[in-house]
N, C-alpha and C positions, 0 to 999 in steps of 0.2 A: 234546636232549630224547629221552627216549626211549622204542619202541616204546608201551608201557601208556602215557606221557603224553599222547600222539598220539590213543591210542585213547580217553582219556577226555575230551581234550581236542574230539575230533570227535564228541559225544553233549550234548545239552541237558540244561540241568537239571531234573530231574525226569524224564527220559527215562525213557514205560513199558515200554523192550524189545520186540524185537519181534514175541513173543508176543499180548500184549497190545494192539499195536499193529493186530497181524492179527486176533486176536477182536473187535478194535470194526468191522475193514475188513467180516468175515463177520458179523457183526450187522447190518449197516449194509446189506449187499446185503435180509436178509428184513423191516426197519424202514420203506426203501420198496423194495416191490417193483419198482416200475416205473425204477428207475435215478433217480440224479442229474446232469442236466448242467446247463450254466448255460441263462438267457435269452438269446434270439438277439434282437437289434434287426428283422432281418430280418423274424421271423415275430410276434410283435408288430405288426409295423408293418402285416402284412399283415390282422391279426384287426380292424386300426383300423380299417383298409378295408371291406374285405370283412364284417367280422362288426360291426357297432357296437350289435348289440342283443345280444351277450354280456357277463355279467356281467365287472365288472371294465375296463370300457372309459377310464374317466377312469383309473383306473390305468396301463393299457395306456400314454396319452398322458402323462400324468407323468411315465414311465420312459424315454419318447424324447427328451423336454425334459432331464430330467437326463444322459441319455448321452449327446449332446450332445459332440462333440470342440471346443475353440476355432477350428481351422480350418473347422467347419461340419459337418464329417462325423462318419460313426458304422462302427464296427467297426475294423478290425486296420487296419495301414498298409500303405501303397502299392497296390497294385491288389485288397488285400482289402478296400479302404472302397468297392469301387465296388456291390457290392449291396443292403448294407446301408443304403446312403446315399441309393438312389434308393428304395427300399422306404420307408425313415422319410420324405423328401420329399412319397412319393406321397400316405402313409396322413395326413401331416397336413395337406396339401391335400385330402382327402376330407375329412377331420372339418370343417376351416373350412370348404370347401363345403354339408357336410350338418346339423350339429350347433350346437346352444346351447350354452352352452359351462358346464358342469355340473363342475367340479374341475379344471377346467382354465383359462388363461387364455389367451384369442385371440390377446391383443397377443404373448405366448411363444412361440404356436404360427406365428403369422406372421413373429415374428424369427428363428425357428428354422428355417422353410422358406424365408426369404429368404438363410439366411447358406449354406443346403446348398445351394441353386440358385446361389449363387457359385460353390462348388468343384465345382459338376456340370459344369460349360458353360466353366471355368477350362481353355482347349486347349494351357497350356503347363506347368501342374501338376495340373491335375486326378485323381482315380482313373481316370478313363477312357484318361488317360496312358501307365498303366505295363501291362506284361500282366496279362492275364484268368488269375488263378489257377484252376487245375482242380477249381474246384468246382461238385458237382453239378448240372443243368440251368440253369449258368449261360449258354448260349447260349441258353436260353429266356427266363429270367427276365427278366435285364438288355434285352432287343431289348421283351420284355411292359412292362417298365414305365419304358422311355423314351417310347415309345408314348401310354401312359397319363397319364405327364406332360406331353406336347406336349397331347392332348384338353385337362388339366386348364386349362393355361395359358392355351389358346383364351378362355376364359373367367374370368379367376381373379378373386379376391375383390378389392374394390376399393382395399384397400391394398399388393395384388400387382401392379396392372394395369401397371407397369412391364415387366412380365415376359411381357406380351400378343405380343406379337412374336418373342418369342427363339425359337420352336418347339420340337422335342422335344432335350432336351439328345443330345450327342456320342457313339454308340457308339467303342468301342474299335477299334480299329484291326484289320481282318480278318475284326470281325463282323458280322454282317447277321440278317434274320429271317426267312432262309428257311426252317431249320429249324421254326420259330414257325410258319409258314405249314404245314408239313405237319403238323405234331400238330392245329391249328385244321383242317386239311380230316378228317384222319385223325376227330376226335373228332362234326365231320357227318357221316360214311360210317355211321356203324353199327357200326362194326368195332371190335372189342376194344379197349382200350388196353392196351398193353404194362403187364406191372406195375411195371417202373423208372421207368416215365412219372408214378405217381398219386400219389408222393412229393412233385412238383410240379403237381399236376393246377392248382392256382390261377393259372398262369401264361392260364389261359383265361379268369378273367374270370366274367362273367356265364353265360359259355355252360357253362360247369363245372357248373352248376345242376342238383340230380338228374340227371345223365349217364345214362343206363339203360343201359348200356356198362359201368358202375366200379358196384362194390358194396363196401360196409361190409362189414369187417371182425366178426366174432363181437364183440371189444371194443370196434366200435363207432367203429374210424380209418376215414380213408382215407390209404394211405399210410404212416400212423405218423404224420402230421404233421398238429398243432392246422390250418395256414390252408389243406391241402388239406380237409381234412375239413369245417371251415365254407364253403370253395367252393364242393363239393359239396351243403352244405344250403343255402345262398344265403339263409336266412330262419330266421327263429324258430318257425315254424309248421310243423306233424307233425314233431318231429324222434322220432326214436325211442330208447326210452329209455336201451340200449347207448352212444348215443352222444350224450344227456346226459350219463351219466354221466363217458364221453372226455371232453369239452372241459371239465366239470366239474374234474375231476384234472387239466388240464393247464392251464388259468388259474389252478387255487389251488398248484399247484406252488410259483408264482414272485409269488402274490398278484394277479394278472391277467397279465403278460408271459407269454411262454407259448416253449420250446425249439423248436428246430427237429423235431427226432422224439423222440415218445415211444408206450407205453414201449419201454425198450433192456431186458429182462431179462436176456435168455441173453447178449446183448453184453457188459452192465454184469460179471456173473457170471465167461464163461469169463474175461474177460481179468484180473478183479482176480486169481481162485486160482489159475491160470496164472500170472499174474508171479508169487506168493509163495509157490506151490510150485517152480517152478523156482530162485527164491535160496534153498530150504532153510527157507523160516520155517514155523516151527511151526503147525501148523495144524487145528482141530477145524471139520471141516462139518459141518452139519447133514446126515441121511442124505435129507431130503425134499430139501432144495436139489440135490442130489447127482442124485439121482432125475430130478427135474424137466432138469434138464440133457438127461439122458440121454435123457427122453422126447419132448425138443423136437426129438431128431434125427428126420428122415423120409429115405424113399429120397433127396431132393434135396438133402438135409442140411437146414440151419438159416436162419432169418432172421433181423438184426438185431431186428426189430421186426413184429409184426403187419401184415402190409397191404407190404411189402417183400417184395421178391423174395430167395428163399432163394439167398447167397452160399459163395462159396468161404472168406472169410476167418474170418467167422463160424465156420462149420464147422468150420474145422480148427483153431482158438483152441479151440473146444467138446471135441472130440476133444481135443485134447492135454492140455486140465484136469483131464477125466475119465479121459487115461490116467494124470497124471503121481499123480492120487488115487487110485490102486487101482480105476477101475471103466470099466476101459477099454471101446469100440464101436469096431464094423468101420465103417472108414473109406472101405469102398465106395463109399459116397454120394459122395466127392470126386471120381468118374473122369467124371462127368458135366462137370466145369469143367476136364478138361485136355483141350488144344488141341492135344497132340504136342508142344508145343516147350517151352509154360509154361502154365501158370491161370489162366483168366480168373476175376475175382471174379464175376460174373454172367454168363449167358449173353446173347449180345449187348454187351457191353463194348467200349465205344470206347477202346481204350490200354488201359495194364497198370500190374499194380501190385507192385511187389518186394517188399512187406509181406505183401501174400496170398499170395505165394512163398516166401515166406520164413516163413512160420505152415503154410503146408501142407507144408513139408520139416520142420518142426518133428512135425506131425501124422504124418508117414509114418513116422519116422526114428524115433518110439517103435515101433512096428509090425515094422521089419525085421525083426526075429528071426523074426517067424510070420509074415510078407509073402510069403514066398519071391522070385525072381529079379526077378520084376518091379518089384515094389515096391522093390527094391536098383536097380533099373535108372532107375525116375521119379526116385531121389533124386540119381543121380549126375548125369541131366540137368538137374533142379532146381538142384543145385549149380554145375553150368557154368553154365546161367542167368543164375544171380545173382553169379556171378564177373565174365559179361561184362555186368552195367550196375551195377558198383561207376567210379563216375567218376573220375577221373586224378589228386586229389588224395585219394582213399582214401574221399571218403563216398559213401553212397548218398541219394537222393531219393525221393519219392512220392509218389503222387497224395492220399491223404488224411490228410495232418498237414500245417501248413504247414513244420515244422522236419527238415532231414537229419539232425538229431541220432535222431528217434526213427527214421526207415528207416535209418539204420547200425546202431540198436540193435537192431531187430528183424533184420536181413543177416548182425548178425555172430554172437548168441547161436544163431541156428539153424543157420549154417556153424560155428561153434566145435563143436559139438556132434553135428553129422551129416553136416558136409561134409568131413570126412577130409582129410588131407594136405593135398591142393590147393589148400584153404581155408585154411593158414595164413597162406602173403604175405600175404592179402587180408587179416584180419584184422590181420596185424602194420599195415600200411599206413592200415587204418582208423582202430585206436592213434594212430598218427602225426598221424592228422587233427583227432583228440580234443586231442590234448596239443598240438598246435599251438594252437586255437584256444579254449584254456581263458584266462579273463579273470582281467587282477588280484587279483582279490577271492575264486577259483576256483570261480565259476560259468561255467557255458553257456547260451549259446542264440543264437539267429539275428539279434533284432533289441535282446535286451537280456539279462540272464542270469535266467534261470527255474529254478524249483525243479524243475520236469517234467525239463527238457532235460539239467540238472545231474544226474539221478537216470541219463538216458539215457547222459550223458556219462560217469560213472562206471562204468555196468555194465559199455558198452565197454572201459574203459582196464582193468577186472578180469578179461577176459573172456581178456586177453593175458599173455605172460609178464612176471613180477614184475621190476623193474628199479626203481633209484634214482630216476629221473625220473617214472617213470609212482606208486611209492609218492608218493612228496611230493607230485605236484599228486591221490594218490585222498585224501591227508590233509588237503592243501586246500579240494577240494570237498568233503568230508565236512564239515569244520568250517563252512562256509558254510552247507550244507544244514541243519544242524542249527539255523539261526536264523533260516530262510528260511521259514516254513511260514504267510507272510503274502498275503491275499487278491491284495495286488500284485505275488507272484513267482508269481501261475497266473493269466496271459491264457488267454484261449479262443484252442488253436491246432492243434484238431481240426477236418477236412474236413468241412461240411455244405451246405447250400445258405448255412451262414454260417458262420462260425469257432465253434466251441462248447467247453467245459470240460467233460470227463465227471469227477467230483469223485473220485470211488471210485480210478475206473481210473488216475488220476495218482497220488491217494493210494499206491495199492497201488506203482506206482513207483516212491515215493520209500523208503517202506518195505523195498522191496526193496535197492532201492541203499544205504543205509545198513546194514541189515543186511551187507549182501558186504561193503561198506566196513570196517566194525567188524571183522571177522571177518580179512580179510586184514591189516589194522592191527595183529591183537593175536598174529596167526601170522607176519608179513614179517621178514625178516635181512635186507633189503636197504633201510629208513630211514635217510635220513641221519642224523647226529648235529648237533643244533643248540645255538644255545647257548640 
């Protein structure tokens, strides 16, 4: 077969190019401004709770009954069912405790918390089994709402009362609630709460209630997050209008479920024209969009989201769109997040992240030129950096994705590209790890093949030199991707307090990767010849 058959062969029909492809991606950032990500069970389950006099609550519960896993649980597998699972448990043991049962039905809700209280308290399969993935204030959560379910059980409806005895289901192994214990005294002191705390401020309960400590946001969050934000009102009464209007938009987002944070602008924003200016797709911004970027930067840089403490990664995703677009900012504001050795994504950061390392060598590395010595000097230590925690079969990991596909993809496009020399093994090695672990069918991914991780997986294997094996399986996964573009090949398998789906920002990945794909297809000497 040859070259041009490969390449037409790895395009859908009807394929609008990715022109076209990318004006609906930038349309699609100013249509909703506030980003798109999926529902999280998690925060749902928490509005069930917590907020049951906001609109949309029989919704709310409908969508828990429906998500629903057969094994009892809700969310991702293995140790990602374990938040999600006790959150949906808890909120429908509230509604049967508190609630008539209004579009919903009991008997559901009852087979639904008895089949999740199987696999909670299950000590030889459980979620609670496997490790605690490193998602956000899940040492709080998880310890908050085992807790909450031993109280619930003390007492539970009388078609539960089997479940009187069992007490509060099984922490994880290694965790405990001490932590829990100092936010809970920290939030009686008087004393500030940190702003990476207010994200999860609902991990308190009742006591979250007007905090006079945490203030609303101008938009009207706390946090960025639907069930901090109703913790903090605890009630339907004085709410203020800023922040009707918040939980207004983020229950009809999803028809009442409601994301884990919103809104994500500058997030949603830098990372889609960032991936699609870096593959070279064509691209027409808006000069407001463009602007607004620009303007979001302050001396600390940028935040994901209102009510979020301004980050490193953000930031220099932000920087790098606006440079790779002609409208470049001094990247000053980044030296506040470096550590001497690496960047931390926030100040105070527990661990580290090679994606934020790896976007801020990206962010510097347009800059050298007019950086002078220094700024040549933070890239080269950047670059050793992220040499030494590429792991020993060529991928990288991260704290916020569950897949190594997307931290190799971010490791390697920002060492291919500013990590000079030194960075090639690494890269080639990365390759290796790709094409090893490409499937049959040639897609990628961790726990089954996804259109994100295939989009990931390809950029890598492009990012390397051209060779017989690494063409054939980028022709493979092309061909795959181009038929893959169905709700079942994008699980949520973004880092939140629950697994989430940013739509755009995969979008904008796969478009990317097909684009380089197409392109190296219709330029490659080095296809095999098939029959």
């Amino acid at each position: 077969m040859s070259t041009e058959a490969l390449a037409r062969d790895a395009a859908s029909p009807g394929d609008p190019g990715p022109a076209i492809a990318a004006g609906e991606l930038v349309a699609g950032l100013t249509v909703r401004p506030g980003g798109r990500t999926s529902a999280s069970p998690y925060e749902t389950a928490r509005l069930v709770s917590l907020a049951p006099w906001l609109p949309g609550n029989a919704e709310r519960i409908r969508y828990l009954l429906a998500g629903q896993r057969p094994d009892g649980g809700w969310g991702g597998p293995e140790g990602y069912a374990l938040v999600p699972t006790l959150s949906a448990a808890e909120g429908l043991l509230a509604a049967l405790a508190r609630d008539t049962p209004a579009g919903w039905s009991s008997d559901g809700v009852r087979s639904a918390v008895d089949r999740a209280l199987r696999l909670l308290y299950d000590r030889a399969a459980g979620p609670a089994t496997y490790p605690v993935p490193d998602l956000p204030a899940a040492d709080l959560i998880v310890p908050a709402l085992v807790e909450r379910i031993g109280d619930r059980l003390a007492e539970p409806p009388a078609e539960l009362a089997g479940w009187r005895a069992a007490g509060p289901p099984p922490l994880p192994a290694g965790m405990d609630r001490r932590r829990l214990d100092r936010v809970r005294l920290l939030a009686r002191s008087g004393r500030p709460m940190p702003p990476k705390l207010l994200h999860a401020l609902e991990v308190l309960g009742p006591a979250a209630r007007r905090l006079p400590t945490v203030t609303a946001t101008a938009a009207g969050t706390v946090g960025a997050s639907p069930a901090a934000t109703a913790a903090w009102l605890g009630g339907p009464d004085g709410i203020p209008p800023a922040m009707v209007d918040y939980l207004r938009q983020a229950t009809g987002d999803h028809g009442g479920p409601v994301s884990c944070a919103t809104p994500i602008t500058v997030f949603e924003r830098s990372w889609v024209l960032s991936t699609l200016a870096r593959a070279g797709v064509p691209l027409s911004v808006p000069a407001g969009v463009l602007a607004e970027l620009r303007d979001a930067l302050g001396p600390d840089g940028v935040a994901t989201g209102p009510g979020l403490p301004t980050d490193a990664d953000t930031t220099a995703v932000t920087l790098y769109a606006l440079a790779l677009l002609g409208r470049p900012a001094d990247p000053a504001c980044l030296a506040r997040y470096d550590t001497g050795e690496h960047f931390c994504t926030w100040q105070g950061e527990n661990g580290t992240s090679v994606t934020t390392n790896a976007h801020v060598l990206e962010a510097l590395g347009r800059q050298v030129g007019d950086g002078g010595p220094r700024t040549a000097a933070v890239i080269r230590r950047l670059t050793g950096w992220l040499l030494d925690r590429q792991e020993a079969d060529g991928r990288w990991s991260d704290r916020w994705h569950a897949s190594p596909y997307y931290a190799t993809c971010c490791a390697v496009l920002a060492l291919r590209d500013h990590g000079g020399p030194s960075a090639r093994p690494a890269v080639k090695r990365a390759v290796g790890w790709v094409l090893d672990g490409q499937q049959s069918d040639g897609s990628w991914g961790r726990w089954r093949g996804t259109a994100e991780e295939t989009a990931y997986g390809l950029l890598v294997l492009l990012a390397g030199r051209p060779s017989p094996a690494v063409d054939a399986a980028v022709a493979t996964a092309a061909r795959w991707l181009s038929t893959a573009d169905d709700v079942r090949n994008h699980p949520p398998l973004w880092h939140d307090k629950d697994l989430y789906h940013p739509e755009l920002i995969v979008r904008a990945a796969v478009v990317a990767a097909r684009t380089s794909a197409g392109d190296r297809l219709r330029g490659s000497a080095h296809l095999p010849s098939t029959p």
